[in-house]
matplotlib code that plots the C-alpha trace (Angstrom):
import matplotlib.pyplot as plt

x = [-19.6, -18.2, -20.7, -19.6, -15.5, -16.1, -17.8, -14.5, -12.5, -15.6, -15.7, -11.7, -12.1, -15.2, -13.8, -10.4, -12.6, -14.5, -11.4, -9.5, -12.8, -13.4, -9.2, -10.3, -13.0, -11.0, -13.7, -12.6, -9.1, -7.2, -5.8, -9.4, -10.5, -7.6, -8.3, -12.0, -11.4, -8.6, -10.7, -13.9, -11.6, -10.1, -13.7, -15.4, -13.3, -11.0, -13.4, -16.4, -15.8, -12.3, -11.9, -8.4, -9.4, -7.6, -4.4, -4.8, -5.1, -2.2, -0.4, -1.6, -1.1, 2.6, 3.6, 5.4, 8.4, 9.0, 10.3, 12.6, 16.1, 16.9, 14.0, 16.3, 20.2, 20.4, 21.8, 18.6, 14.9, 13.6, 11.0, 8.0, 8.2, 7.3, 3.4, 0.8, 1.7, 5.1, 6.6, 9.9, 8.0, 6.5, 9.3, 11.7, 9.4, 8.7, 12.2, 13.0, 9.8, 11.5, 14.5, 13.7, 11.7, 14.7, 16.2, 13.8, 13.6, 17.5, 16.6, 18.6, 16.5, 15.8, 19.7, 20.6, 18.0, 19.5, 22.9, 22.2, 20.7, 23.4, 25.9, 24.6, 24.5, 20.5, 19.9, 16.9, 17.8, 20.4, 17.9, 16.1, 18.5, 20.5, 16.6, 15.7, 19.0, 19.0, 15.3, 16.2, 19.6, 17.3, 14.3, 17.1, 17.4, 14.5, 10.8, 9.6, 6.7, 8.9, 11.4, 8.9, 7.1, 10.5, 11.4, 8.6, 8.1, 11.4, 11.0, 7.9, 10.2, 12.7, 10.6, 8.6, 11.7, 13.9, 10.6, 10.4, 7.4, 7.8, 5.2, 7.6, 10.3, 7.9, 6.7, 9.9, 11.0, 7.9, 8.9, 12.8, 11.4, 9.1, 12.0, 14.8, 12.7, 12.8, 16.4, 16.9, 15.1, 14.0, 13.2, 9.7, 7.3, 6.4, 10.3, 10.4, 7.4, 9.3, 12.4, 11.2, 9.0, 11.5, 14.7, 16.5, 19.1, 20.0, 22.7, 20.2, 18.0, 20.8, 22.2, 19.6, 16.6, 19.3, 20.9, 17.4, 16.7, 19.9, 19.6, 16.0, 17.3, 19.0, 16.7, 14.4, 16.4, 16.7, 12.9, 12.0, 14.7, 13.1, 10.0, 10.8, 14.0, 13.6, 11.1, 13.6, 16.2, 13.9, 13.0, 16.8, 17.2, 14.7, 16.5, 16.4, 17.5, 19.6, 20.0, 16.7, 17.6, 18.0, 21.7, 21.6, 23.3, 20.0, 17.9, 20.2, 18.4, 20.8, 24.5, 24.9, 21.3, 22.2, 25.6, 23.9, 20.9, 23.4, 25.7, 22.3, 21.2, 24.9, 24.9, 21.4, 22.5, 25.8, 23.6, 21.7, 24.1, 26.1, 22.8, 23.8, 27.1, 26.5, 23.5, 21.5, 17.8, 16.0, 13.9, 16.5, 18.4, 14.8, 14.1, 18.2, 17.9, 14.9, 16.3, 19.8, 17.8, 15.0, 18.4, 20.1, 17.1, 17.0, 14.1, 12.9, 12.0, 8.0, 7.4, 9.4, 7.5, 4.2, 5.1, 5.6, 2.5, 1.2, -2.2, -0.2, 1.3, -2.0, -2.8, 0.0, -0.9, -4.7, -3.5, -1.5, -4.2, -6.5, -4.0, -3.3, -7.0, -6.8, -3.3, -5.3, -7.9, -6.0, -7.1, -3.8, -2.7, -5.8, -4.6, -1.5, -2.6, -4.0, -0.9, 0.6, -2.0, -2.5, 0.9, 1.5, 4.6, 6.8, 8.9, 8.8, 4.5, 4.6, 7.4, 5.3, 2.1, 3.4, 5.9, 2.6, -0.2, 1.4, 2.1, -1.3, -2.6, -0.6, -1.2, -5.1, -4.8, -2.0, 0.4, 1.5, -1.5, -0.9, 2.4, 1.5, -1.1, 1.2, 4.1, 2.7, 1.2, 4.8, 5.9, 3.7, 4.2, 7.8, 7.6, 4.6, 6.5, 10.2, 10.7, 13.6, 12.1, 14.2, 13.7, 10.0, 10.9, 12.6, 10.0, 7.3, 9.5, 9.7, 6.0, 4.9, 6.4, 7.1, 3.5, 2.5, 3.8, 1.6, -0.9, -1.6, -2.8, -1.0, 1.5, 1.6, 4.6, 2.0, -0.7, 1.7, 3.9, 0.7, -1.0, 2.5, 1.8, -1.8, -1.5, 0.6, -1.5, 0.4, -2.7, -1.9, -5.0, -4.7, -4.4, -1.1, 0.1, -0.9, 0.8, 4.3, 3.9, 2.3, 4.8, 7.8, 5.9, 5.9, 9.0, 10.6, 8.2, 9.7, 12.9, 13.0, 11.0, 13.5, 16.3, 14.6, 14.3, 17.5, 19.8, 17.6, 16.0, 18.7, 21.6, 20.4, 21.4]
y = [-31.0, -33.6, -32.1, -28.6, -30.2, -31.7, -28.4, -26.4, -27.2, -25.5, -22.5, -22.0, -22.7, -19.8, -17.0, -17.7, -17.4, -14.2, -12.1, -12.9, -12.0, -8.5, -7.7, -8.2, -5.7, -3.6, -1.5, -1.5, -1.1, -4.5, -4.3, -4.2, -7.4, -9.7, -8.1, -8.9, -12.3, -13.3, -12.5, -14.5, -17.4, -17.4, -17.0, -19.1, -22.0, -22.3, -20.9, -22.8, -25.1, -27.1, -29.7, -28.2, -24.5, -22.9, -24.9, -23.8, -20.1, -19.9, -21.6, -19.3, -15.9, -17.5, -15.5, -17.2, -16.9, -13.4, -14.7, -17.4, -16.6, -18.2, -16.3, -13.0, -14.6, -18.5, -19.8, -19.8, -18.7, -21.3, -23.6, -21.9, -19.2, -21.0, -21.3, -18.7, -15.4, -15.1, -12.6, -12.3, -11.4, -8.7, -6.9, -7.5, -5.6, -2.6, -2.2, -2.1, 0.6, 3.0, 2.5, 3.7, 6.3, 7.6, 7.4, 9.2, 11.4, 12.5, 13.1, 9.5, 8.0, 11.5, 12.1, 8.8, 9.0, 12.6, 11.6, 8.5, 10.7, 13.7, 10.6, 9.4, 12.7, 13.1, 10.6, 9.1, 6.1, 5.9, 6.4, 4.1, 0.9, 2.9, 3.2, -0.7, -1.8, 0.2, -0.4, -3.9, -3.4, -1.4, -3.7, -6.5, -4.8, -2.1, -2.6, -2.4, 0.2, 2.6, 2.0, 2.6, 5.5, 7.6, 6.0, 6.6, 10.4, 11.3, 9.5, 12.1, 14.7, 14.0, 13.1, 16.7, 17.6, 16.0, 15.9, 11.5, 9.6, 8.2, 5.6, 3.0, 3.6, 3.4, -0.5, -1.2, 0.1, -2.0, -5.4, -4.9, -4.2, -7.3, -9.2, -7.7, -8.3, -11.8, -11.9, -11.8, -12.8, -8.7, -8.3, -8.9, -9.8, -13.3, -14.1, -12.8, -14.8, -18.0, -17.0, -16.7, -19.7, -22.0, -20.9, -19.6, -17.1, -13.9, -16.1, -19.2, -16.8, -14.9, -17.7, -19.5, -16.9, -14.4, -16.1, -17.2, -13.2, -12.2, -14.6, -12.9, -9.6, -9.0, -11.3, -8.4, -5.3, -6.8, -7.6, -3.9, -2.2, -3.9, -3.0, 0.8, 1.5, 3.2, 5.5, 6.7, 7.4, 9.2, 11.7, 12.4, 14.6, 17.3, 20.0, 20.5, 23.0, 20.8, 24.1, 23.4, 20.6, 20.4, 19.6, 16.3, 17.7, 20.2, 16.9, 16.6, 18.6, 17.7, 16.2, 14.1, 13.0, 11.7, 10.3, 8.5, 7.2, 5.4, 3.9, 2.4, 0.7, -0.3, -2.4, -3.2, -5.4, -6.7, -7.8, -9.7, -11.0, -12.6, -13.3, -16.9, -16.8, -14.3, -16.0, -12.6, -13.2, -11.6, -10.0, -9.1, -7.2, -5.5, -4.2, -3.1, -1.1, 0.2, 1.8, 2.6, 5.3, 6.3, 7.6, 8.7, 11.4, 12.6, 15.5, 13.7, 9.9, 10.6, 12.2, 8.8, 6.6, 8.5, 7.6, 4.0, 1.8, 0.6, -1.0, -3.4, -4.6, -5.2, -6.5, -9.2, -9.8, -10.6, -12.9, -14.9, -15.7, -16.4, -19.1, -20.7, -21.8, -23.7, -24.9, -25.9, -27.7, -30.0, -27.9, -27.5, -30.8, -32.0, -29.5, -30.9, -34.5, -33.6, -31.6, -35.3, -36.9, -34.9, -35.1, -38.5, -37.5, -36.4, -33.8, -32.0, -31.7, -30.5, -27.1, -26.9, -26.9, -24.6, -21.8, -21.7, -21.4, -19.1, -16.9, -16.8, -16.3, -13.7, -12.1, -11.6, -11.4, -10.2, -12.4, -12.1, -14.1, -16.8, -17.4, -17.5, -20.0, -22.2, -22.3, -25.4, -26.8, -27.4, -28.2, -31.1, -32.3, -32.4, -34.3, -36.6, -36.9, -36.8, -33.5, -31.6, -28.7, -25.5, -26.5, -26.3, -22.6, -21.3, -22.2, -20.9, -17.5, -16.9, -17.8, -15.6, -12.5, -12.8, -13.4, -9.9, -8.2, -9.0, -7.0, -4.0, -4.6, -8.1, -6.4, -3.0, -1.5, -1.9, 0.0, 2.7, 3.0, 3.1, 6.0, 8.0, 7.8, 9.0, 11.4, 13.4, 13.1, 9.6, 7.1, 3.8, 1.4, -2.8, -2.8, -0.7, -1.9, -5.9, -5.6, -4.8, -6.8, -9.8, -11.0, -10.2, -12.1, -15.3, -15.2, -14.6, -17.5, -19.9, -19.1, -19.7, -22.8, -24.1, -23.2, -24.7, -27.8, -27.9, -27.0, -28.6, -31.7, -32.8, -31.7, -32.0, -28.8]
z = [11.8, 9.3, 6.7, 7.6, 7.4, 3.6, 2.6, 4.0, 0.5, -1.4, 0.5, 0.3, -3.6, -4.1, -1.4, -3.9, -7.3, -5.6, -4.6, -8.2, -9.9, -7.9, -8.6, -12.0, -11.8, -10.3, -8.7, -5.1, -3.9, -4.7, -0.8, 0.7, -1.5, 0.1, 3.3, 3.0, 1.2, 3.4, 6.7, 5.3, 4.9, 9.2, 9.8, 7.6, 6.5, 9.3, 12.1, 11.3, 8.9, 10.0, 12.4, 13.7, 12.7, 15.4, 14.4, 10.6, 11.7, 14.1, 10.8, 8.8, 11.0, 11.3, 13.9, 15.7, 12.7, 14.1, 17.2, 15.7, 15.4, 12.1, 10.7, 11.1, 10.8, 9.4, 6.2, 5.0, 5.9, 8.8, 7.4, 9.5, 7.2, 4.0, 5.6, 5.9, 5.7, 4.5, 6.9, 4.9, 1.7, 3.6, 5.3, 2.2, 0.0, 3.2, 3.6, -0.5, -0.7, 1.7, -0.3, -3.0, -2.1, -0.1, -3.9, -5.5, -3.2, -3.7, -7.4, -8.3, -11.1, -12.5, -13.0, -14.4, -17.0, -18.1, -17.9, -20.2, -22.7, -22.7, -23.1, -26.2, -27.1, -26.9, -30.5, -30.3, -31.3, -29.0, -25.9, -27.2, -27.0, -23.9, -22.1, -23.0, -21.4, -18.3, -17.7, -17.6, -14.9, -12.7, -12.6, -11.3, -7.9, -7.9, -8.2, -11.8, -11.2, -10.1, -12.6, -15.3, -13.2, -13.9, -16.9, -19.0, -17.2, -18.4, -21.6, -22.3, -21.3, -24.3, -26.8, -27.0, -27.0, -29.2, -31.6, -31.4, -30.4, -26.5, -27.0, -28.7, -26.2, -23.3, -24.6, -25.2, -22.0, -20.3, -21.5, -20.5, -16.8, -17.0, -18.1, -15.5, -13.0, -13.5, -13.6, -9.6, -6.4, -5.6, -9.0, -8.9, -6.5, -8.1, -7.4, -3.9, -3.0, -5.2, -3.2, 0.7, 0.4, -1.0, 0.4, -3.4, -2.7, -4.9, -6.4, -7.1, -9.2, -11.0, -12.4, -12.9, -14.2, -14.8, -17.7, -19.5, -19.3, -20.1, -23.5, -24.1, -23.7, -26.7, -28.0, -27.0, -28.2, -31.6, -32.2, -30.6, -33.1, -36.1, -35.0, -34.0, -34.9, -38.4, -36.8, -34.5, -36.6, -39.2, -36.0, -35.8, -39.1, -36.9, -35.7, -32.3, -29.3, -27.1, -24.8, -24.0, -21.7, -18.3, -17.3, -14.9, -12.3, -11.7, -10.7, -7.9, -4.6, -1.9, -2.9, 0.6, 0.4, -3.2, -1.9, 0.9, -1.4, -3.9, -1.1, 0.6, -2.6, -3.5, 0.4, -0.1, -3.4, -2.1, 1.0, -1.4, -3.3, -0.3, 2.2, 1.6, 2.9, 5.2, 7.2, 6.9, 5.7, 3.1, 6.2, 7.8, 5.2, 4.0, 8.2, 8.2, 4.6, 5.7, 8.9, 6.9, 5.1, 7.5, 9.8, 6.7, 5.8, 9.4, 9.7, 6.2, 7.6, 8.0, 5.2, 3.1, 5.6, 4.4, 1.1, 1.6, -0.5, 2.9, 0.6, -1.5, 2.1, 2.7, -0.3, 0.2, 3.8, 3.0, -0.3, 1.6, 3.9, 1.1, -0.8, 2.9, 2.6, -0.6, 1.1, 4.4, 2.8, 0.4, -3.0, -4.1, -3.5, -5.6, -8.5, -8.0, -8.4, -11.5, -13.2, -12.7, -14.2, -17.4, -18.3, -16.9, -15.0, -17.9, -17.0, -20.5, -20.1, -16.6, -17.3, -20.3, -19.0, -15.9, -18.4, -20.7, -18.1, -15.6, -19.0, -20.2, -17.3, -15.8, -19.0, -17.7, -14.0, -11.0, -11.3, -7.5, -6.4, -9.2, -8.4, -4.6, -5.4, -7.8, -5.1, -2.7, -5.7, -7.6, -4.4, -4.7, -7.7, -7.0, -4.0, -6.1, -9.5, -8.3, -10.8, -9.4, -7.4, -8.6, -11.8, -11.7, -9.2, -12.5, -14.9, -12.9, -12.1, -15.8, -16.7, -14.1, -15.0, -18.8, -19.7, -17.5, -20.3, -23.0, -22.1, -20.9, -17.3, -17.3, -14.7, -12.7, -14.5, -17.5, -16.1, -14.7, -18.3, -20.4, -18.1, -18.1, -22.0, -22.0, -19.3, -21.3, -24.6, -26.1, -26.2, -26.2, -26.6, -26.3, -30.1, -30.3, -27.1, -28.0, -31.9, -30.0, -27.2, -28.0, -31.0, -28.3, -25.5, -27.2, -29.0, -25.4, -23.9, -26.6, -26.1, -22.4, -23.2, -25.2, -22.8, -19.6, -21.4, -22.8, -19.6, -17.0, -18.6, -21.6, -19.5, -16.4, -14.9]

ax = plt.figure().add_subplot(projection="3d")
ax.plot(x, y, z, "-o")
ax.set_aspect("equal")
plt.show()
């Protein structure tokens, strides 16, 4: 059995290995892996491998955070539901889904993205900067794929017909999602994972996340309207029939359905804003937003529920089981351990090493079970080298989900912005995609660099 125990760490390590590997391939649906993975590791590693198995399951199932009152109303998240499965990660992101289908549904991304181009009087290069900055904004409070799923649909829309390529304005409008999302806790997943397990509020992340990407943001706009913004402007001397163009209020199918939509996500992020004064949890807020709309759509609440991305629950659900077995068996800790010791417990080498690594790595792979799996190992080295905590949250929030964009299937709005393009006869290969990308990735990655360092280790903010 004691043979069986010291062999438990090794299993953990190669079930982890085998499930990034196969998300890689992608060749089987990324929800079934962590299932699959997740399920080999309560059978395997905890079942017949641990000592205290049955404690390390019921730790990891964490189900007992349901039941806890602070888990629904507290001034923060109750500690229980940092461990295993992180229940408010996965009822935060359910309740934002049917939000925003509810949204879609009432023909709200659709209208804004008309109304934003009659207002700049349909110029190309006017959509262009107006599309970059909204992408952005909307990527704060609402996930990035679908974001760029309407986006980049409507962006194909205008350019056949105002005569201008979409492709530029579709990477553009790919890296301003990657880098709203980072602005806020609901933003992306990596922060909501970041958030729930380590208690940040909305407010923590906006001012802390929010004001490195607000910095890079027009960082961004200028580097993207060097790059494109000639091209644009040369489309503009086309003539063009702006008759052909649908009027935004056409987008709108039901006016009270539309009404409703926008006051839902106008509570949802004022609940989020003030969940830290307020007591209510991120769960809490996801379940109540969730319901707001399901009663709000009456006769149309199974056909948004239908709609709901029930696999990337999944998906989250089996991950979380998967990392808890590295967590169980002392991996992390070990990794850890030997963050400290490469950079012998200088503060500057360890955000370094993590801003860089979880960059270049999320560049490659999903980024949601990197961050996942760096979260109890920064944890670590913060209680190991006495490195402030948030500060190492921040610099792992940015690495995360600024590196995703400089690739192509670095993060999902990616992939979905990219096949939105070639669907509709716009290829976009890793060499055009990369030559935009890439330069911005790293000029954004050095930036934040330099401002992590300077606010949190020179002035110790």
């Amino acid at each position: 059995m004691d043979m069986l125990n010291a062999l438990a760490p090794m299993a953990a390590v190669l079930i982890f290995l085998l499930m990034f590997i196969l998300i890689i391939l992608d060749r089987w649906p990324h929800h079934r892996v962590t299932l699959c993975c997740g399920l080999a590791t309560l059978l395997l590693v905890f079942g017949v491998m641990m000592d205290d198995g049955g404690e390390a399951i019921i730790r990891t199932l964490n189900l007992r955070s349901l039941v806890h009152p602070e888990f629904w109303i507290a001034s923060k998240e109750s500690a229980e539901s940092a461990a295993g499965i992180n229940w408010s990660t996965i009822l935060f992101i359910a309740g934002m889904m049917v939000m925003v289908e509810g949204m879609a549904d009432a023909g709200f991304f659709q209208w804004l993205c008309l109304r934003l181009a009659k207002w700049v009087k349909y110029m190309a290069s006017k959509i262009f900067l107006v599309f970059m900055f909204i992408s952005a904004i909307l990527a704060m409070f609402i996930d990035s794929i679908t974001v760029i799923l309407f986006l980049a649909a409507v962006t194909v829309e205008l350019g056949k017909t105002l005569k201008f390529n979409p492709v530029p304005v579709i990477l553009a409008e790919i890296f301003c999602a990657n880098l709203g999302g980072s602005a806020t806790m609901c933003g992306d997943p990596p922060n909501i994972i970041i958030g729930t397990s380590l208690h940040l509020t909305f407010a923590d992340f906006l001012l802390n996340t929010g004001l490195i990407a607000l910095i890079c943001l027009f960082v961004t706009i200028i580097y993207f309207w060097l790059c494109f913004g000639k091209e644009l402007k040369e489309a503009e001397k086309q003539e063009i029939d702006l008759n052909s163009l649908p009027e935004p209020s056409t987008v709108i199918k039901n006016k009270t359905s539309f009404g409703a939509s926008v006051a839902i996500f106008f509570l949802a992020v004022v609940m989020l804003i003030t969940h830290a004064q307020t007591g209510l949890t991120v769960a809490f807020i996801g379940v109540f937003i969730a319901l707001l709309t399901l009663l709000c759509a009456g006769r149309k609440a199974p056909e948004l529920l239908k709609k709901v991305d029930i696999n990337t629950l999944l998906f989250f659900i089996g991950l979380f089981v998967v990392v808890s077995g590295l967590e169980e068996t002392g991996v992390l800790e070990v990794i850890a351990h030997f963050i400290g010791d490469v950079s012998g417990g200088n503060i500057v080498l360890v955000i370094v090493i993590i801003l860089w690594v979880s960059a270049i790595a999320s560049a490659f792979v999903d980024n949601i079970p990197f961050s996942a799996t760096m979260i109890p190992i920064i944890q670590t080295l913060s209680a190991t080298q006495g490195i402030p905590i948030h500060t190492l949250a921040w610099t792992l929030s940015i690495g995360t989900d600024i590196g995703g964009s400089a690739t192509p299937i670095g993060a999902s709005a990616n992939v979905v912005g990219t096949a939105v393009a070639i669907k509709n006869g716009y290829p976009v290969g890793w060499g055009k995609y990369c030559k935009a990308c890439v330069p911005a990735t790293i000029i954004v990655l050095l930036l934040s660099t330099a401002i992590i360092l300077l606010r949190y280790v020179v002035l110790g903010g």
